[in-house]
N, C-alpha and C positions, 0 to 999 in steps of 0.2 A: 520517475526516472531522473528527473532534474535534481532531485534530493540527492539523488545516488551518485549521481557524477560528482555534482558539488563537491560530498565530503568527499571522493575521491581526488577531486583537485585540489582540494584542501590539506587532506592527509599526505600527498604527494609532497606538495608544497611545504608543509609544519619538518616532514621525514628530511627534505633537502637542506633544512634549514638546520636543522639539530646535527645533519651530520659536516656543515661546512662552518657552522658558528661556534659550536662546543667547542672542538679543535682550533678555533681563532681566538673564541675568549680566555680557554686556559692556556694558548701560546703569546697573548698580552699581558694577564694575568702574572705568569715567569718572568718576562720581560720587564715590565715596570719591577716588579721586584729585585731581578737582579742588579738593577739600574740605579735602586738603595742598597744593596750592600755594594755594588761596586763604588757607590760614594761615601758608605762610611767608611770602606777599608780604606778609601784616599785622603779621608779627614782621620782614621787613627793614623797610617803613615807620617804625616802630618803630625799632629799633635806628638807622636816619639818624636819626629825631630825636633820641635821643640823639649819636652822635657830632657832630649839626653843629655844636656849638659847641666839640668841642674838636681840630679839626682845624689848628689853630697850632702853631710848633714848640714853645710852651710848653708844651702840653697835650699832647705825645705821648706820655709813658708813662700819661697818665688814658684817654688814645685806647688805648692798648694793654691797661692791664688792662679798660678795657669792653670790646673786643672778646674778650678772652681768658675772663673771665667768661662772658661770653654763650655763646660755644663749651663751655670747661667745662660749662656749666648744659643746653647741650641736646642736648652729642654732637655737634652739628653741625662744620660746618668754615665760617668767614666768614673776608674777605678785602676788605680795604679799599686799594684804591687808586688814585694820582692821576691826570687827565687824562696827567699826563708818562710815566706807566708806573713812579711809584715805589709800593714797596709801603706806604702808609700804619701798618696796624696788620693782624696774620693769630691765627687763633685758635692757631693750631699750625705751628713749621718746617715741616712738611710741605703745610698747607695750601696756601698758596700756587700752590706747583708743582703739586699736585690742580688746584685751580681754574685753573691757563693750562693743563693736560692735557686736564680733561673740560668744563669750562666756559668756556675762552680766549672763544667766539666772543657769550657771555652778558657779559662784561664788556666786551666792545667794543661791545655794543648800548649798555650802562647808561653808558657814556663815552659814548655817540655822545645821550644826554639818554633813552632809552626804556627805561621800566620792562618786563622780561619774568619769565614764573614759569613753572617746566616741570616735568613728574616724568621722573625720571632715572632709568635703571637700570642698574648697572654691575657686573658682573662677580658676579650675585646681591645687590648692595645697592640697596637704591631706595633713594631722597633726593627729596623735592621740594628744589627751587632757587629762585634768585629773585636778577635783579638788580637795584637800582635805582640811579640817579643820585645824588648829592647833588649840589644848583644852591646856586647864592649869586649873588643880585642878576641870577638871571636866566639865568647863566652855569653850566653843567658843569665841577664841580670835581674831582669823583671819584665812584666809585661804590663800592659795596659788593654783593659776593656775598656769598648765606648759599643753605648744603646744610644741608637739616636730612633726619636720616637718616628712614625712612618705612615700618619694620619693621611699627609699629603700624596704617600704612594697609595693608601686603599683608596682615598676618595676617586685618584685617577682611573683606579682598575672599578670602580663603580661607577664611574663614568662613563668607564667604554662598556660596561654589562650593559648601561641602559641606553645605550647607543646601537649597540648591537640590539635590543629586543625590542628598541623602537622599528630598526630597519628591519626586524623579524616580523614584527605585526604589520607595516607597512608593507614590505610583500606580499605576508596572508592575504591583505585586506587587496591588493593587487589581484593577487591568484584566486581571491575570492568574486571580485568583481569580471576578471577574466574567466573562470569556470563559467559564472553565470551564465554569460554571452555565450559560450562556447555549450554549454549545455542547453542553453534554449533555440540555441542554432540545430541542435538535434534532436531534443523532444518536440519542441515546435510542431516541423514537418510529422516525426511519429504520430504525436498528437491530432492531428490534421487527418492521418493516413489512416487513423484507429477510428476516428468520427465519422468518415468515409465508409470503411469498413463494416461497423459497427448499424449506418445508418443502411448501407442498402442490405445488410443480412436479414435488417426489420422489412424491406420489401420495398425500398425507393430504387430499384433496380435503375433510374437513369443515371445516378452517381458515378461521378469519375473523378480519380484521386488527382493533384496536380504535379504533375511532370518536371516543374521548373525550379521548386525548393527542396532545401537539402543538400545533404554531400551527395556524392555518385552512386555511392548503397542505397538510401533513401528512395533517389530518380530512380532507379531500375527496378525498384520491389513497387513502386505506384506503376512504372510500366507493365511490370507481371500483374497486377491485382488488373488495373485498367483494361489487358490484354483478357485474363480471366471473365470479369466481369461482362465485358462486350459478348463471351461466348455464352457464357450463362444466360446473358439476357436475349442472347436469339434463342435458347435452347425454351428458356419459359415461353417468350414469345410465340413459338411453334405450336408448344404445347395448348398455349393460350386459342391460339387460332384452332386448332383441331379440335376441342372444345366448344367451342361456336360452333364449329361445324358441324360435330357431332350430335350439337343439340339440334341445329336446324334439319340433319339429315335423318334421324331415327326419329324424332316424336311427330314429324308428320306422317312418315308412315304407318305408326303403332298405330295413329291415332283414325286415319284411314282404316287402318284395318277393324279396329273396333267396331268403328263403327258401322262396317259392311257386315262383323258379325252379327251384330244386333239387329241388325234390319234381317239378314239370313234366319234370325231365332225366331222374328217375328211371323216370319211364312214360313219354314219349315214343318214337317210334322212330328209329330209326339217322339216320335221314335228318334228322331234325330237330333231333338233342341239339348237332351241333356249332353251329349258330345260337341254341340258347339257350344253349349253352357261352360264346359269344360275347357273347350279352347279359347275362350271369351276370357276366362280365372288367366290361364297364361298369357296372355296377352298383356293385361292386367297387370300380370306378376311382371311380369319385361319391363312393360312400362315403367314400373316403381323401381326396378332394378336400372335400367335407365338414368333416372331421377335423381337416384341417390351415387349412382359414379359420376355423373356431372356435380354434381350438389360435393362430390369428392373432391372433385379435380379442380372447381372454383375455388374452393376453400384452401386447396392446398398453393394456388398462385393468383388470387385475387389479391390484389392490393389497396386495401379501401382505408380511409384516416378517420383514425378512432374520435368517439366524441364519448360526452358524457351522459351516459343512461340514464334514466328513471329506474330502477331497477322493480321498483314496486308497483308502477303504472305497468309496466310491460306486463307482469305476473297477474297484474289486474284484467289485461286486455286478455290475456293468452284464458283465462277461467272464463270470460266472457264467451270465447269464440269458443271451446271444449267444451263448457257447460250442454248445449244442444246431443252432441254427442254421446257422453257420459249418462245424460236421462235417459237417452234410447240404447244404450246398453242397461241399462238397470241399476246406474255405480255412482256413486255418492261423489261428487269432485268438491272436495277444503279447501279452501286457500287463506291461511292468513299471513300476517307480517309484526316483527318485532324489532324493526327497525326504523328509523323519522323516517318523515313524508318527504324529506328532502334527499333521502340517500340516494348518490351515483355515483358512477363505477363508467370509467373510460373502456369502452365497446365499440368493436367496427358495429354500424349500426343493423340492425335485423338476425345479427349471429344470434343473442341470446334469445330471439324468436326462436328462430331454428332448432336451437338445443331443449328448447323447452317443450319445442313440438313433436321431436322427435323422443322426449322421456317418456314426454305423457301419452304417444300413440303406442308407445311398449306396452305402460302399464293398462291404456284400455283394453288391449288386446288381448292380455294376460290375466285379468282382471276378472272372476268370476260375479254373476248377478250379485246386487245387495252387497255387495263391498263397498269399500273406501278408499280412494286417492288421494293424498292427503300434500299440497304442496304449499310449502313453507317457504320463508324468508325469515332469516335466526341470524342472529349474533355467532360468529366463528369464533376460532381462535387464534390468539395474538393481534385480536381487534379488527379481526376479519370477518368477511359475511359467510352464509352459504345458503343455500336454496338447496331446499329438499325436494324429492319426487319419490314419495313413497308409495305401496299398494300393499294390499292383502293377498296376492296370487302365491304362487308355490314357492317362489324364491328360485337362489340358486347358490348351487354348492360353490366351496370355495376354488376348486379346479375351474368354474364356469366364470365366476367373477373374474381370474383373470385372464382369461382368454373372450372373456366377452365383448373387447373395444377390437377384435381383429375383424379384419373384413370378410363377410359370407361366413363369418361364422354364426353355427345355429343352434340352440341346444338344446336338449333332450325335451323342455319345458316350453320350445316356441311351437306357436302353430305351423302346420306342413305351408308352403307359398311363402313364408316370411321371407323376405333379400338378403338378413344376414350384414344388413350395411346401417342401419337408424345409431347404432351406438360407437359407430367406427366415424361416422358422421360427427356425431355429439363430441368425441375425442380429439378431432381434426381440430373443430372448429374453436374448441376449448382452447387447444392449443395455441392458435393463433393470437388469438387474445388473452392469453398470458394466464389461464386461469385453468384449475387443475379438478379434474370431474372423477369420482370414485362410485365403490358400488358396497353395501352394506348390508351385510344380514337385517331384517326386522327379527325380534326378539317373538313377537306373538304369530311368526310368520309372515312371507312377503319381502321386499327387496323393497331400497331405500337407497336411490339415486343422489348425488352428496355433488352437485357442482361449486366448488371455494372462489368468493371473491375477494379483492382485497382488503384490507383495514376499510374501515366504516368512519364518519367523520364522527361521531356519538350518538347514546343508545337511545332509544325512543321507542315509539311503539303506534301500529296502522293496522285496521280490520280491511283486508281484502273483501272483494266483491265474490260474494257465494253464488 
């Protein structure tokens, strides 16, 4: 944003300056010029009145050294001659020929009785010019051109060009240093407002933006946000509390109640134990249905500061704690890793427990005897990791994959009692932590859970614990 203003004050600034200096330099430019022909027409006037009395054939060499002095004396080139086209008296042999070259059509004017004065430039030399008549009794006798050279008027009008582009870059660099201020007077606060912003979106809900910097737009949009904010964070906070509660209020009762069924299965009779066997499974099923909406609802406003994982110790512990399991299903659990012993990966701490608990209770579930679970840690893509959770069960169609991360959804391939919640869980939590979980046909059969972590510091290679 500050980039943006800048050249805007800038281009402002450069726009003001072309349209108020152009128009000054080319009305100095005229000005000193006409300021040399209005002086050579006053030095030909001049010089006619000199030569007009000595233009008789007696007076031609006094005719000659005036004009030839006068040339000497100003550099110029002049050039006297008669209506007939003779050449009266010239400052220099070459003059002449100059003046019928660049000037022929200014000596036919001053023959023809009219005074003219022009600035000329030729070939890099300027000269103001100037021709005038000499009359006698009325009549055009001759005339006289005089070039006087006009160094000294372009140096002036180059003068003020660099005078003026001095004071044109010294403005910019004014308007340059003024944008600055004046634009970091207003990114600044943005800046500030967006970092606020920015940070409680990440879950620092105590954040409040400041009220006091900035112009008046600025203060009032941190009012609205602050205003915002303050509501938002009672509205989590409610939510937060009902959550406690909820936990405190339903798992002590489930869990009372369980366990009076159990005792009831223990003395009941035959006839009755498989009904509360039955009611025992729902209770059961509540419970974990229970479990996994708090386990929802934590996830979705817990606010915990990420740290740096192990990523392949955790994957080590989680085959340790499964492995028990896995043997008393009959199902083979793999774990290796082909990443260093060093890799980690910034994780709120126990989420990627959670996600890993919740893949691999799917796939034992789903998991028929004498199978294999097969969970990885692989080199990703774009120098990314991923962690696999594969199995050999039925798999699922591609209509199932994507509706599989929605909540209480169940599919034609889960067993009856499932909650419907373990991968809507796993998605939640993914999310949180910035990392992105898919679901993948296996090729020889089975589904192959794909959680992506970020870029890997470099490649290496660890045998997990079997």
């Amino acid at each position: 944003m500050t980039r943006r203003l800048l050249i805007s004050y800038l281009g402002l600034a450069v726009l003001i300056l072309l349209v108020l200096e152009a128009p000054l330099a080319t009305l100095a430019q005229r000005f000193e010029r006409q300021l040399a022909t209005n002086q050579v027409e006053k030095e030909g006037a001049g010089l006619v009145a000199l030569v007009n009395d000595s233009l008789g054939p007696a007076h031609r060499s006094r005719l000659s050294s005036t004009v030839a002095g006068y040339g000497s004396r100003t550099g110029g080139e002049v050039v006297l001659e008669s209506v007939s086209g003779a050449v009266l008296a010239s400052s220099s042999t070459e003059a002449h020929d100059e003046v019928r070259n660049e000037w022929g059509g200014l000596m036919a004017r001053a023959l023809a009785g009219q005074t003219v004065a022009v600035f000329s430039e030729d070939e890099g030399d300027a000269f103001a010019v100037t021709a005038v008549p000499i009359v006698e009794n009325g009549q055009t006798v001759a005339a006289v051109v005089l070039a006087a050279p006009a160094e000294l008027t372009e140096r002036r009008i180059h003068e003020i060009w660099l005078a003026l582009g001095l004071f044109a870059l010294g403005a910019i660099v004014i308007a340059g240093l003024a944008g600055v201020v004046l634009a970091r007077s207003l990114a600044r606060p943005l800046a500030r407002l967006e970092t606020t912003v920015d940070r409680f979106g990440r879950g620092e809900l105590g954040l409040r933006a400041s009220e006091q910097v900035g112009p008046d737009e600025i203060r009032s949009l941190a009012r609205q946000f602050n205003h915002m904010a303050g509501r938002l964070d009672g509205l989590i906070e409610g939510q937060r509390r009902f959550v406690a509660d909820a936990s405190h209020q339903l798992r002590s009762p489930l869990t009372a109640l369980r366990l009076r069924l159990e005792n009831l299965e223990a003395t009941a009779d035959v006839a009755s134990q498989d009904s509360i066997a039955a009611v025992g499974r729902e209770v059961q099923r509540l419970s974990r249905l229970v479990d996994g909406l708090l386990t929802l609802g934590r996830a979705g406003h817990e606010i915990v500061s990420r740290a740096d994982i192990d990523v392949a110790s955790v994957l080590d512990e989680r085959c340790v704690a499964w492995a028990p399991l896995t043997a008393e299903k009959g199902v083979v659990l793999e774990c290796r890793s082909s990443l260093p012993d060093d890799y980690r990966c910034p994780l709120n701490p126990g989420d990627l427990e959670q996600i890993l608990d919740n893949l691999l209770a799917n796939a034992v579930e789903i998991s028929p005897a004498s199978t294999t679970i097969r969970m990885i840690l692989q080199s990703g893509p774009a120098g990314g990791a991923e962690v696999h959770v594969s199995d050999e069960g039925p798999g699922m169609s591609e209509e199932d994959r994507h509706r599989a991360f929605d909540r209480f959804w169940q599919g034609s391939a889960r067993p009856s009692g499932h909650s419907g919640l373990g991968l809507a869980i796993v998605a939640e939590l993914a999310h949180r932590n910035g990392l992105e979980v898919s679901l993948r046909p296996v090729p020889s059969g089975g589904l192959d859970a794909v959680v992506s972590l970020p870029p890997s510091p470099r490649p290496g290679s660890r045998s997990l614990h079997r």
